[in-house]
N, CA, C and O of each residue as an XYZ file, in Angstrom:
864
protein
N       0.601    -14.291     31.132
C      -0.310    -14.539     32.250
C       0.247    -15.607     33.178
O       0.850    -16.556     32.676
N       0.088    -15.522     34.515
C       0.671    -16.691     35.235
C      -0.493    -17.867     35.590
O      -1.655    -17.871     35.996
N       0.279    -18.625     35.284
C      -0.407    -19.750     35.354
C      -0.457    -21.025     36.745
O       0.177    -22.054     36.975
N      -1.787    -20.132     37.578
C      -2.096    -20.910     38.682
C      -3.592    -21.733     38.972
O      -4.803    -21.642     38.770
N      -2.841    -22.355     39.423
C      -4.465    -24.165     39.316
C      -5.574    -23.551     39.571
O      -6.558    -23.736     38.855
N      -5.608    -22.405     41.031
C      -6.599    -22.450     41.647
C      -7.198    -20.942     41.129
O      -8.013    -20.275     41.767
N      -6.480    -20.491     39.559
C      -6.661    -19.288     39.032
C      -8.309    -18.820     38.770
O      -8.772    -17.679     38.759
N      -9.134    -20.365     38.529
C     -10.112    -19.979     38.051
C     -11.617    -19.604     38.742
O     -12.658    -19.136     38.280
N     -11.182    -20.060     40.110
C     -12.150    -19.294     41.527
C     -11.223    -17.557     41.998
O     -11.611    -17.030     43.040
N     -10.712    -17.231     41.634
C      -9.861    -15.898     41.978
C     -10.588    -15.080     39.988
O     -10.676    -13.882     39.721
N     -10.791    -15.750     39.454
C     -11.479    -14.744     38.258
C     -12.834    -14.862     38.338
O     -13.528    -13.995     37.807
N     -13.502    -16.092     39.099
C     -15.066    -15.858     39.475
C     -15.203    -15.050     40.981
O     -16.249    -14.813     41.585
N     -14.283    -14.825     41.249
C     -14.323    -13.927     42.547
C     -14.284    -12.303     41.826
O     -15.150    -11.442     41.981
N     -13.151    -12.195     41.095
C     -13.219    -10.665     40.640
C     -14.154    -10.584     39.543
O     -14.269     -9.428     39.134
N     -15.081    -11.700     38.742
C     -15.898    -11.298     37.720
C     -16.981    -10.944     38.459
O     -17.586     -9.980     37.989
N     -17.542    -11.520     39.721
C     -18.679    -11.345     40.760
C     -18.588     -9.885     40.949
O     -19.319     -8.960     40.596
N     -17.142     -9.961     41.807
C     -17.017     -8.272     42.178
C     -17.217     -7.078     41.270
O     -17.795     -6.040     41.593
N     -16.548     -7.407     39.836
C     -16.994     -6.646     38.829
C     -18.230     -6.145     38.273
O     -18.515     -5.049     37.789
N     -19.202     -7.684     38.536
C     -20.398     -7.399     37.827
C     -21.237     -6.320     39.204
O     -21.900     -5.301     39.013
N     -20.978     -6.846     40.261
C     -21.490     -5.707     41.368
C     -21.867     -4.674     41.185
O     -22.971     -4.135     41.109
N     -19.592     -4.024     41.018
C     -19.465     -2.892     40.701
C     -20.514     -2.165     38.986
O     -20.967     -1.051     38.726
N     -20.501     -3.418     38.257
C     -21.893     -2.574     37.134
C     -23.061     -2.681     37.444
O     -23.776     -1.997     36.711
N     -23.588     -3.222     38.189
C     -24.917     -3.515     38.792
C     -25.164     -1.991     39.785
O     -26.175     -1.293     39.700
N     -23.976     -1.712     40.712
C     -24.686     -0.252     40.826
C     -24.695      0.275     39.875
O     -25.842      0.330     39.433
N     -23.751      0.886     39.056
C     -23.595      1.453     37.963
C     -25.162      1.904     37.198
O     -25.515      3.048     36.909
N     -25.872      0.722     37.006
C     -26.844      0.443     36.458
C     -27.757      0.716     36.971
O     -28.696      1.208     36.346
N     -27.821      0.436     38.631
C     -29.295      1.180     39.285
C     -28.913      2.272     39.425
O     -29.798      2.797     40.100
N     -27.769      3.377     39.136
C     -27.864      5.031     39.194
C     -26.482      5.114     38.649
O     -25.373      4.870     39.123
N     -27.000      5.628     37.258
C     -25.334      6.125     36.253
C     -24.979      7.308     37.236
O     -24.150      6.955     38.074
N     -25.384      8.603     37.351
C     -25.533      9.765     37.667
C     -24.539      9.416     39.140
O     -23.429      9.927     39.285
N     -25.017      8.684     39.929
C     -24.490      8.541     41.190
C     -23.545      7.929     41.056
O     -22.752      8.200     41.957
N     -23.061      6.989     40.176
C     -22.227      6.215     39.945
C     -20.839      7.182     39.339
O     -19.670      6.799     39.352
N     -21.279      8.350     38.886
C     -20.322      9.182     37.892
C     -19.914      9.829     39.296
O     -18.843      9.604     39.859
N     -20.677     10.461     39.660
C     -20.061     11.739     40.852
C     -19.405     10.541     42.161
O     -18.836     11.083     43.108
N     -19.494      9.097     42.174
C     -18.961      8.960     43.217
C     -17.476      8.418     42.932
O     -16.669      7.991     43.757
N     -17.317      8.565     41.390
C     -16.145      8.183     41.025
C     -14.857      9.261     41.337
O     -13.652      9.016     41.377
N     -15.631     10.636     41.555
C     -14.753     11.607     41.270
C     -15.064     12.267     43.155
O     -15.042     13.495     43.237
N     -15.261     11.678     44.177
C     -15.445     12.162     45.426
C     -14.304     12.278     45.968
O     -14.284     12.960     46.992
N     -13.284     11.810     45.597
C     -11.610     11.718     46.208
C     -11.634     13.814     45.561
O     -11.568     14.383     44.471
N     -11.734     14.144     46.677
C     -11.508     15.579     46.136
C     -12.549     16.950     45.954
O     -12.385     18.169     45.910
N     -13.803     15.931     45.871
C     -14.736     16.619     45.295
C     -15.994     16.774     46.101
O     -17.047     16.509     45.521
N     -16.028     17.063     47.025
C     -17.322     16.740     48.041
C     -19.055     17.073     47.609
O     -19.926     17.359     48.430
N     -19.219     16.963     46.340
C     -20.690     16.975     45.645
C     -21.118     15.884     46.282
O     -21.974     16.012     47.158
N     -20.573     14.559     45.938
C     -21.473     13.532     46.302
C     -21.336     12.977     47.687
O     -22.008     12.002     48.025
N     -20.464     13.577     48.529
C     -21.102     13.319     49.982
C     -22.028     14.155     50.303
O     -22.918     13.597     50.944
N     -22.270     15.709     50.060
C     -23.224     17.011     50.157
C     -24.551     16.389     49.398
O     -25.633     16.819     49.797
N     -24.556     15.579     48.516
C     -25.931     15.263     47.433
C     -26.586     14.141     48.278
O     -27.548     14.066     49.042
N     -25.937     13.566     47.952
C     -26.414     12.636     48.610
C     -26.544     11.774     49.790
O     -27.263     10.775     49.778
N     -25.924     12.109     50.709
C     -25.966     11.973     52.316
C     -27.218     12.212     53.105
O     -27.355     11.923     54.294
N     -28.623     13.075     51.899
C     -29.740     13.224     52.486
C     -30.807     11.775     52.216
O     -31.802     11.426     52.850
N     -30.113     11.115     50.977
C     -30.738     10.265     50.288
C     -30.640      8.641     50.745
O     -31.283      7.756     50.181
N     -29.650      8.401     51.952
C     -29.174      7.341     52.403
C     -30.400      6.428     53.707
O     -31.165      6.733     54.621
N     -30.020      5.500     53.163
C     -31.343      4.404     53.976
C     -30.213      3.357     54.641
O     -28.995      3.200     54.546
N     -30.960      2.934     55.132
C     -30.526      1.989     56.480
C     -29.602      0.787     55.666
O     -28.382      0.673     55.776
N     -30.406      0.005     54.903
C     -29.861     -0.653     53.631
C     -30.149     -0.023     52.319
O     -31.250     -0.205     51.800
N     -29.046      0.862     51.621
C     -28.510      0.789     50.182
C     -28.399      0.481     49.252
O     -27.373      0.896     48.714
N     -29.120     -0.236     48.580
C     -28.935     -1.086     46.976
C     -27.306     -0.400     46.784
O     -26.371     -1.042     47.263
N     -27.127      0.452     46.322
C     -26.154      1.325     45.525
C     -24.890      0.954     46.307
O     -23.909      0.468     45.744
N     -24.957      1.254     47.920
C     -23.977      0.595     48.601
C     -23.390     -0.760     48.689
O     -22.253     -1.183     48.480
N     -24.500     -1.317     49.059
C     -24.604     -2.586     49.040
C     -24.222     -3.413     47.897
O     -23.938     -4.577     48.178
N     -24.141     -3.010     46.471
C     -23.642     -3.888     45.647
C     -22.078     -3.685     45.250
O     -21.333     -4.479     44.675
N     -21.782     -2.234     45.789
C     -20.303     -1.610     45.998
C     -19.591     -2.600     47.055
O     -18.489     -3.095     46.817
N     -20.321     -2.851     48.260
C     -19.635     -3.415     49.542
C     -19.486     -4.841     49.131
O     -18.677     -5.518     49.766
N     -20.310     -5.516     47.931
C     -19.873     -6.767     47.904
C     -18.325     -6.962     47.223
O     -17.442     -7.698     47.665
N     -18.246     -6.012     45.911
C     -17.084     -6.147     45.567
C     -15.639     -5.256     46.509
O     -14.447     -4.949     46.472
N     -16.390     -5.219     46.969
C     -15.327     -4.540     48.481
C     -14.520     -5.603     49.265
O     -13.322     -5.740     49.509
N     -16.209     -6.659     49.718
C     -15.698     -7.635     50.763
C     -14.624     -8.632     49.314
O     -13.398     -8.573     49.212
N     -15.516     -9.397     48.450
C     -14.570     -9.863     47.732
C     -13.234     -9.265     47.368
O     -12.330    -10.050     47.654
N     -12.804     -8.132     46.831
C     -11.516     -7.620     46.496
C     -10.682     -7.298     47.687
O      -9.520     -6.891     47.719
N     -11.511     -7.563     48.664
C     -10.209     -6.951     50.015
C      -9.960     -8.328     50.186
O      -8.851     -8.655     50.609
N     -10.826     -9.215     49.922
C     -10.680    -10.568     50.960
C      -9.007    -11.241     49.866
O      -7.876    -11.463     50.301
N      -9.641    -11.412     48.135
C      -8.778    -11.516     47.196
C      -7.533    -10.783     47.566
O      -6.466    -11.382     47.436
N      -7.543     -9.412     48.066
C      -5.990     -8.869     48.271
C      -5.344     -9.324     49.514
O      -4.138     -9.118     49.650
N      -5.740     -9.674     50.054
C      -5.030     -9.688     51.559
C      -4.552    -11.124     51.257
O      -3.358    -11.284     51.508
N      -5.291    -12.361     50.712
C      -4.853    -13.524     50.254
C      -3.471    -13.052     49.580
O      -2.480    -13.627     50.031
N      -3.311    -12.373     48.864
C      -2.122    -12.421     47.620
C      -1.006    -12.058     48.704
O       0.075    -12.647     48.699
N      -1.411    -10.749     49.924
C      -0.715     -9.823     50.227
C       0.275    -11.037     51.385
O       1.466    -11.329     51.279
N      -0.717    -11.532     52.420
C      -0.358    -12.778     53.087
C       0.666    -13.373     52.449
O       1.793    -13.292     52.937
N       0.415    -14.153     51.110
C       1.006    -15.377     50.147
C       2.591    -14.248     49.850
O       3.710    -14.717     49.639
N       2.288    -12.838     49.908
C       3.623    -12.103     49.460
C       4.683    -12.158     50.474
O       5.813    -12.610     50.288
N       4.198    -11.636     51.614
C       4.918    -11.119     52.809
C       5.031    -11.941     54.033
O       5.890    -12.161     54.888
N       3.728    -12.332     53.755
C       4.532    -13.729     55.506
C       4.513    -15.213     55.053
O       5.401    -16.027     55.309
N       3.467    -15.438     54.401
C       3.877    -17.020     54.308
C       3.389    -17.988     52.875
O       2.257    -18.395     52.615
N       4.701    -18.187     52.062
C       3.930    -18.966     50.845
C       2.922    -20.161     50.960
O       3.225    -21.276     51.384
N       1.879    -19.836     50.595
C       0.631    -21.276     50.990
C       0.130    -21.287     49.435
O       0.287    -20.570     48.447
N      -0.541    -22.463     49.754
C      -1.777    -22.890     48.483
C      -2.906    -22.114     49.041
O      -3.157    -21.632     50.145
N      -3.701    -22.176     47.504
C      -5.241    -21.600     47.614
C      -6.047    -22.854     48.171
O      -5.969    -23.969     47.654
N      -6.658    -22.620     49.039
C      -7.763    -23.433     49.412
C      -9.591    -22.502     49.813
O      -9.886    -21.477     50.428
N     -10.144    -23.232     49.300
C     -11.389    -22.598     48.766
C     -11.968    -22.159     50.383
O     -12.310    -21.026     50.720
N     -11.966    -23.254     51.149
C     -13.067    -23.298     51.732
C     -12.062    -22.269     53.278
O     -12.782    -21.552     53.974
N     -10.558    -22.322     53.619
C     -10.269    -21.336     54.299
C     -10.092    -19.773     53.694
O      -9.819    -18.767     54.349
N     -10.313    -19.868     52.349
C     -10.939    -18.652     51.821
C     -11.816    -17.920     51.563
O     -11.824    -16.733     51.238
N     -12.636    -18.691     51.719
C     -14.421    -18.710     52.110
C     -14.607    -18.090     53.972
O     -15.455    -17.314     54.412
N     -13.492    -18.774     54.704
C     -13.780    -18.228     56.177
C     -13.365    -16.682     56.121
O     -13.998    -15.782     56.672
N     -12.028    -16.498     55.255
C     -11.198    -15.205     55.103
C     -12.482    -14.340     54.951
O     -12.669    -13.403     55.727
N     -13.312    -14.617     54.030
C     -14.354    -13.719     53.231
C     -15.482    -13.410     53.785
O     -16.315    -12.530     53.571
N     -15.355    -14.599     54.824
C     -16.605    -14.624     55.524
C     -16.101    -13.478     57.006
O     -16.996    -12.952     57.668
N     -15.022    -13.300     57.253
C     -14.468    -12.854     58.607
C     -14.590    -11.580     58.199
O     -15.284    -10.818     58.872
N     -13.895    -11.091     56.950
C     -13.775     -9.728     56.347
C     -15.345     -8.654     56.159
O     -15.483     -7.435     56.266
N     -16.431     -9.850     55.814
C     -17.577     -9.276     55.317
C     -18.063     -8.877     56.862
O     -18.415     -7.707     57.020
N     -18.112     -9.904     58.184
C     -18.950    -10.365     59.018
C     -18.139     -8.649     59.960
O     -18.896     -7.744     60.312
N     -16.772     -8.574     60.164
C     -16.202     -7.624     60.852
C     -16.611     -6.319     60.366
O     -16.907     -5.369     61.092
N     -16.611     -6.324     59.257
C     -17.272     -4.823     58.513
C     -18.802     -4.564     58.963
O     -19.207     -3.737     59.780
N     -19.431     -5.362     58.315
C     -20.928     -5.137     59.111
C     -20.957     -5.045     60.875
O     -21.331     -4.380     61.841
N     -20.582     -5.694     60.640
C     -21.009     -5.846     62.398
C     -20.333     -4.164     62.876
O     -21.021     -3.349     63.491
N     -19.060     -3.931     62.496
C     -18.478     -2.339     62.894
C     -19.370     -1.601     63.022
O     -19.690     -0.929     64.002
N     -19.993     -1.717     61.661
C     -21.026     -0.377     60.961
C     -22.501     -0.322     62.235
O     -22.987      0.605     62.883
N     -22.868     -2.005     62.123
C     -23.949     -1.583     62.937
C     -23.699     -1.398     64.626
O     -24.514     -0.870     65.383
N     -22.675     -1.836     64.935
C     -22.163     -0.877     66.377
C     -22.184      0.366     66.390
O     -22.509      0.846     67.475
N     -21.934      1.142     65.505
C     -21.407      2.324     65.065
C     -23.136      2.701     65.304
O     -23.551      2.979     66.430
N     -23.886      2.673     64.307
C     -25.139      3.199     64.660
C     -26.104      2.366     65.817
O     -27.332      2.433     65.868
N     -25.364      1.693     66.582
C     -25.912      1.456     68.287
C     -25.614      2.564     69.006
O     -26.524      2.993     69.715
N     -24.592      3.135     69.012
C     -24.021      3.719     69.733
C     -24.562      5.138     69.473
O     -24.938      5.902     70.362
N     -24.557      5.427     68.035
C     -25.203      6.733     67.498
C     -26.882      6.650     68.371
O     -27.250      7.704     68.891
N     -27.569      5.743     68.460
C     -28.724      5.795     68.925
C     -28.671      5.889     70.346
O     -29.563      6.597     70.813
N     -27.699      5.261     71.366
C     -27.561      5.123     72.610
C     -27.624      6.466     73.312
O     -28.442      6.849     74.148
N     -26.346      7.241     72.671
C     -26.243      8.861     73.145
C     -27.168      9.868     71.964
O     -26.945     11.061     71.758
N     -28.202      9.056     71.305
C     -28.843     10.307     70.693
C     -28.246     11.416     69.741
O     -28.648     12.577     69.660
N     -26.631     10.517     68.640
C     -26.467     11.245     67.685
C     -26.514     10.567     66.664
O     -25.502     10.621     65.966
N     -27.726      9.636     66.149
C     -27.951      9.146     64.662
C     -28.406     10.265     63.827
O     -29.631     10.158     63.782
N     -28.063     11.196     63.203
C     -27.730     12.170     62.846
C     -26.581     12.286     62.351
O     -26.367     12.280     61.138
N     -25.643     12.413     63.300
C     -24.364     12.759     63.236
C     -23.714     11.510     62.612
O     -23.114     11.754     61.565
N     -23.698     10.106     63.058
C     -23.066      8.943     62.869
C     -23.767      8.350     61.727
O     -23.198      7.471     61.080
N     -25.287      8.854     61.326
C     -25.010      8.617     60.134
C     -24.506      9.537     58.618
O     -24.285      9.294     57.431
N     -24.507     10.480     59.377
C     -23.486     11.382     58.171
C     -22.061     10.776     58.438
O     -21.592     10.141     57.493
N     -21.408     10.858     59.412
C     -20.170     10.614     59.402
C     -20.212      8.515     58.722
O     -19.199      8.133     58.136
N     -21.227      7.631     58.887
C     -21.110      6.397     58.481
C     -20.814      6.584     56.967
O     -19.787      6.309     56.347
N     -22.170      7.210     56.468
C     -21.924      7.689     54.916
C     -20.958      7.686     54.587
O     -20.654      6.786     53.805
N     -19.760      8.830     55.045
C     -18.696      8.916     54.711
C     -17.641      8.467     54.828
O     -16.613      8.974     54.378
N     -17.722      7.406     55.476
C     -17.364      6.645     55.811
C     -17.332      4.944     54.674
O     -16.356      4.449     54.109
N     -18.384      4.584     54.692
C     -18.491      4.361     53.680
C     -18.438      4.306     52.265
O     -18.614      3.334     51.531
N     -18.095      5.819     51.900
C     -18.282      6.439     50.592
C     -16.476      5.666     50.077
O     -16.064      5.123     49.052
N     -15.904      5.983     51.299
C     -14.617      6.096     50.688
C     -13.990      4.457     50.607
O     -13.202      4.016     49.770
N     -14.709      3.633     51.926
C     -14.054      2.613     51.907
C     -14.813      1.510     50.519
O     -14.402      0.417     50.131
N     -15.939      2.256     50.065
C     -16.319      1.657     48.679
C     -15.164      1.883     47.461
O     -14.587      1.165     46.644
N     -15.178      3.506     47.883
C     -13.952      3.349     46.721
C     -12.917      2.711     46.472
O     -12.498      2.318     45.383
N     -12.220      2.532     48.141
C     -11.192      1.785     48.377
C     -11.239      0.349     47.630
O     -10.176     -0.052     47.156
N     -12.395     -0.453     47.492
C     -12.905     -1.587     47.100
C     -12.386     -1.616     45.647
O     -11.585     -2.490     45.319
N     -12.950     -0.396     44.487
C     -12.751     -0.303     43.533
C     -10.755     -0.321     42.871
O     -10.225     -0.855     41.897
N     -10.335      0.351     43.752
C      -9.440      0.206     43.977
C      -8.120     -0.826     44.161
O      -6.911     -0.768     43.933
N      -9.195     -1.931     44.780
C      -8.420     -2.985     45.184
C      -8.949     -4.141     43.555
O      -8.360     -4.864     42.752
N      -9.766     -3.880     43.703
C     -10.530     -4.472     42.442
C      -9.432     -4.462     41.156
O      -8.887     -5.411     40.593
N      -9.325     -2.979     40.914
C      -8.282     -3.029     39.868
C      -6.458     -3.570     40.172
O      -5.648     -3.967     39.333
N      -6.272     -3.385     41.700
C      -4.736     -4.175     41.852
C      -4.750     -5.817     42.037
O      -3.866     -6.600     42.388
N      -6.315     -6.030     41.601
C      -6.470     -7.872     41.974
C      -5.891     -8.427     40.377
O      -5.153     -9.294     39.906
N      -6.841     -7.199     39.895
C      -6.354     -7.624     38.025
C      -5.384     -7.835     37.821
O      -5.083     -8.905     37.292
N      -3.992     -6.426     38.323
C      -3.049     -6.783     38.057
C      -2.401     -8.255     38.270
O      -1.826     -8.995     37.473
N      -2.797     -8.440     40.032
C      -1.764     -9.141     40.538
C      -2.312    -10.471     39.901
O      -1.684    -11.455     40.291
N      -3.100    -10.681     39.215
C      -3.803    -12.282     38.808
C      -3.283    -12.392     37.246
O      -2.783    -13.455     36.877
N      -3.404    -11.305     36.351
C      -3.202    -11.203     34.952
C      -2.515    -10.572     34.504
O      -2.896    -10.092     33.436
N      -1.044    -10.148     35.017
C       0.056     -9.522     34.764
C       0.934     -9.619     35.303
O       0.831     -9.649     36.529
N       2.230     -9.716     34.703
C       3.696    -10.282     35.162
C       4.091     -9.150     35.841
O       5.316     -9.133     35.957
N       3.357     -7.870     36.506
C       3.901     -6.408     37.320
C       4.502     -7.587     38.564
O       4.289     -8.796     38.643
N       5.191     -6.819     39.313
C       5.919     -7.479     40.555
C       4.889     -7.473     41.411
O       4.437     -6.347     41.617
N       4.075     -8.844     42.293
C       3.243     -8.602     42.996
C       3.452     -7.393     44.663
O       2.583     -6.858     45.351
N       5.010     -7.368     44.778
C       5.262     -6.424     45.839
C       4.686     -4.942     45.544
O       4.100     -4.124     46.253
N       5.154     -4.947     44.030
C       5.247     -3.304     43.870
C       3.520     -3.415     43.535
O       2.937     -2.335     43.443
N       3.040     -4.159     43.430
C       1.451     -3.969     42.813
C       0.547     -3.497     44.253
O      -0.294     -2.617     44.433
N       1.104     -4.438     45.078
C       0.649     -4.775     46.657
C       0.621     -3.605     47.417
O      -0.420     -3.103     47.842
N       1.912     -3.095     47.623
C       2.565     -1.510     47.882
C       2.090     -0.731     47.412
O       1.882      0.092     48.303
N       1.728     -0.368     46.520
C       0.988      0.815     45.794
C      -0.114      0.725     45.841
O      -0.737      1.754     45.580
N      -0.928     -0.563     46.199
C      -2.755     -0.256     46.335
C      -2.534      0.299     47.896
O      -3.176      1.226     48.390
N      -1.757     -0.270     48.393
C      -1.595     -0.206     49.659
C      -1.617      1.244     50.260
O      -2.336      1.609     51.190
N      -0.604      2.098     49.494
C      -0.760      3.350     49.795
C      -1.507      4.114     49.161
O      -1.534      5.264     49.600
N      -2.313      3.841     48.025
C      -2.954      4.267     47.587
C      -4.646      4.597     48.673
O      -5.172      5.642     49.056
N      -5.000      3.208     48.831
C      -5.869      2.711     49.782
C      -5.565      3.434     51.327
O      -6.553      3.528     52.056
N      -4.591      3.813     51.722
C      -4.212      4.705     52.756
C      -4.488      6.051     52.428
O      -5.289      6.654     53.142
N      -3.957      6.628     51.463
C      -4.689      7.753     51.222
C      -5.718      8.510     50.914
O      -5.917      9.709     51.108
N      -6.578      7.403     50.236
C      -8.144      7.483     50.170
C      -8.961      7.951     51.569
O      -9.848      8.731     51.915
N      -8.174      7.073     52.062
C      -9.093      7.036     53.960
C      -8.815      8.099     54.728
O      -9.481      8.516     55.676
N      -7.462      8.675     54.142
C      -6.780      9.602     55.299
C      -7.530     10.777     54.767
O      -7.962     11.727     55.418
N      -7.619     10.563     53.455
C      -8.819     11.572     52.745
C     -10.139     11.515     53.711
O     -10.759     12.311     54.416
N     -10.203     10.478     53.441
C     -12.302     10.858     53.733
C     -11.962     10.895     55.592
O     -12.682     11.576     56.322
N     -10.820     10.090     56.141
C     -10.722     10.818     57.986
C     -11.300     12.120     57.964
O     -12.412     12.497     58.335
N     -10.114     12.883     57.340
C      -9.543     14.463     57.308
C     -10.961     14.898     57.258
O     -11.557     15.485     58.161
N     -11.539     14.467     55.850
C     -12.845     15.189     55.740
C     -13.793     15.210     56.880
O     -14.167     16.176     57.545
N     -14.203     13.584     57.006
C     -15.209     13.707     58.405
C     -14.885     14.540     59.461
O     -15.739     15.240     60.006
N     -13.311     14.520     59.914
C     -12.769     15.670     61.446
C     -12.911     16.664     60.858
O     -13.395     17.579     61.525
N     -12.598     16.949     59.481
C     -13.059     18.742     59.247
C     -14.462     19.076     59.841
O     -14.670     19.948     60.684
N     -15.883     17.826     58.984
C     -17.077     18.749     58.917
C     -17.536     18.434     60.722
O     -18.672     18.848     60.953
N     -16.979     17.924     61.702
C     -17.531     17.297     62.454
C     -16.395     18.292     63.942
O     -16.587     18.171     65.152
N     -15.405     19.097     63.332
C     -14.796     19.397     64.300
C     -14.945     19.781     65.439
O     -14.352     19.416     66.455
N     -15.952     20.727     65.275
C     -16.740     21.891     66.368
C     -17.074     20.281     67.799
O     -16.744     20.201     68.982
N     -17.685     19.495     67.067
C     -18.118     18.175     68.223
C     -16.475     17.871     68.822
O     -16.091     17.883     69.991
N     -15.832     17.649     67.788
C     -14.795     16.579     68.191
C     -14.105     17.293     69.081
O     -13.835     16.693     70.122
N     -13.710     18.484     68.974
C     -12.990     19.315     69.979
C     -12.665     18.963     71.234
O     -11.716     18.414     71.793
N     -14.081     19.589     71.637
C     -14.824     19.240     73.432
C     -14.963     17.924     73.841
O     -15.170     17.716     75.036
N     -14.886     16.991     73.059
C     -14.911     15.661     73.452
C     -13.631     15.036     72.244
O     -13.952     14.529     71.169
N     -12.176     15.209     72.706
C     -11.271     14.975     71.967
C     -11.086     13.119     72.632
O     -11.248     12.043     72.055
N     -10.745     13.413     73.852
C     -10.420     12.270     74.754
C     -11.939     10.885     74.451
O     -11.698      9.733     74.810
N     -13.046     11.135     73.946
C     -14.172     10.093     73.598
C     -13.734     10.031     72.000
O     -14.431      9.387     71.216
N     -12.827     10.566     71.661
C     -12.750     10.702     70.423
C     -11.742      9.569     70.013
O     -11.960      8.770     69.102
N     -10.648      9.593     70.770
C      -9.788      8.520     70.894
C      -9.832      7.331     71.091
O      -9.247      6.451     70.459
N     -10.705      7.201     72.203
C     -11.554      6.346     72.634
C     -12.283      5.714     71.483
O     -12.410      4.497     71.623
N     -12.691      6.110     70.608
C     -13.528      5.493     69.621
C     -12.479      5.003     68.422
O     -12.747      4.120     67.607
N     -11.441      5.628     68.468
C     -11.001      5.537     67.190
C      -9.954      4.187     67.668
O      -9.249      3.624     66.830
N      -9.975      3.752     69.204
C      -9.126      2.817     69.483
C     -10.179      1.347     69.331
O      -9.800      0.261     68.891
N     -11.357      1.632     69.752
C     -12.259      0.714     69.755
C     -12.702      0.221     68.569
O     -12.795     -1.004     68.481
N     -12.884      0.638     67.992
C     -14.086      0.663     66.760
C     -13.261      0.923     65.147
O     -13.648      0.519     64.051
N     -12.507      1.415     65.344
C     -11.680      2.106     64.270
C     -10.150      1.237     64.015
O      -9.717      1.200     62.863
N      -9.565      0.724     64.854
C      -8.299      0.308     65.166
C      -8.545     -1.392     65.453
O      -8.065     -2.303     64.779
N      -9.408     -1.520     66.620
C      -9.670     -3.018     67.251
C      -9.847     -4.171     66.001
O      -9.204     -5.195     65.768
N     -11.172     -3.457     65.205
C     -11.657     -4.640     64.131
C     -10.825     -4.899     63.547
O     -10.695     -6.119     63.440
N      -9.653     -3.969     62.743
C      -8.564     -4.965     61.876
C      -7.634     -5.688     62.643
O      -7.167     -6.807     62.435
N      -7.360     -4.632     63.864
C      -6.869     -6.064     64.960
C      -7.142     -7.655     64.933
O      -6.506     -8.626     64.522
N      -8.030     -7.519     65.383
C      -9.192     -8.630     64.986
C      -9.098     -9.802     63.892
O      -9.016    -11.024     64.020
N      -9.138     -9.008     62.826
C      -9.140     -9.135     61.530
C      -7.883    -10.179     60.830
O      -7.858    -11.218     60.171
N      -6.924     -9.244     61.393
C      -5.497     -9.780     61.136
C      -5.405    -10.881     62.083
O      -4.585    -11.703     61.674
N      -5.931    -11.209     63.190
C      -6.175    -12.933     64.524
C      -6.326    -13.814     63.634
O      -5.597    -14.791     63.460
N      -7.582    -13.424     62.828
C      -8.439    -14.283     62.563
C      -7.861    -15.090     61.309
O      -8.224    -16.261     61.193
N      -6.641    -14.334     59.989
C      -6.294    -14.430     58.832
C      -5.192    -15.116     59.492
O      -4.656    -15.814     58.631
N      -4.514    -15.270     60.772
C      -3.257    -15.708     60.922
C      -4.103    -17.449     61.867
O      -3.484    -18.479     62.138
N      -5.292    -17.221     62.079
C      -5.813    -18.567     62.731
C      -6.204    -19.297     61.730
O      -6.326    -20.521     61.780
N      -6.403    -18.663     60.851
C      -6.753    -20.089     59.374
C      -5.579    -19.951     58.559
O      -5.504    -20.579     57.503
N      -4.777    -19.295     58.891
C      -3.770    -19.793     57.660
C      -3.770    -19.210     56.504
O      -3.033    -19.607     55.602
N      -4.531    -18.264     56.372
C      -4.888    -17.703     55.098
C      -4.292    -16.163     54.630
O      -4.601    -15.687     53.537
């Protein structure tokens, strides 16, 4: 195991995220099983996409270990690739706070806009799914935090592989949303772009300002 000072707020960060991830678990096994197996399997976007509320318990305790395990990876990924630093709590606390605050805030633009032109309908099926996957993504990252905290694996090759892993998840659930949504996207290809530059592209823009203005 490697042995770092500031090891023991990075295992109350992934034990939080963990217990999350069983805390949905726990308010719906059933949902919890079929959303493990959605990379592939479109039951549980079809099941349950009728069943979705404004705020989520089920989501919502997924998105915490989301914001924590993305915030935890991008720290390591930073510390890998651009610049060796110390852990410090409290510009890791802003990291976590920037990561959580940019995600929400996306989502609820996303259904401003669905209400503005009169397709909350549409944007919230496509949010769902949206969602569905970048939860998984969470889980995901969850398990390459383990590695990179409690195993001598090379943090590059650990980093790299959630990395593309986490890319393919999304390019998954894209593909899916432009499949069920095509007939729209067609005729309005050029608003389509448009969105995916704004809303889709901008926030990690953003994102990445904000991780290079604290240092983190």
């Amino acid at each position: 195991m490697r042995n770092y000072i500031t090891h023991e707020w990075f295992t109350i960060f992934t034990i939080v995220g963990l217990f999350s991830v069983v805390i949905a678990k726990y308010l719906n096994t059933l949902r919890f099983k079929d959303f493990l197996y959605v990379i592939g399997n479109s039951k549980y976007l079809k099941l349950y996409v009728k069943d979705q509320k404004f705020i989520d318990q089920f989501d919502s305790f997924l998105f915490i270990n989301l914001s924590l395990s993305l915030s935890t990876f991008l720290f390591f990924a930073y510390k890998t690739f651009v610049n060796t630093i110390d852990f410090e709590l409290i510009s890791f606390l802003k990291l976590l706070f920037a990561v959580s605050t940019i995600l929400i805030i996306k989502t609820l633009l996303e259904r401003l806009i669905g209400s503005l032109f009169e397709m909350d309908s549409l944007i919230d099926d496509y949010l769902f799914q949206k969602t569905t996957f970048k939860n998984f993504s969470g889980i995901i990252f969850l398990i390459a935090n383990l590695f990179l905290l409690y195993t001598d694996v090379s943090m590059d090759i650990v980093i790299i592989s959630a990395v593309v892993i986490v890319c393919l998840i999304n390019a998954i659930g894209f593909l899916t949303s432009f499949k069920t949504h095509q007939k729209l996207i067609n005729p309005n290809f050029f608003y389509f772009l448009l969105y995916l530059c704004a809303l889709e592209i901008g926030p990690y823009v953003l994102l990445f300002k904000v991780i290079r203005e604290y240092n983190v």
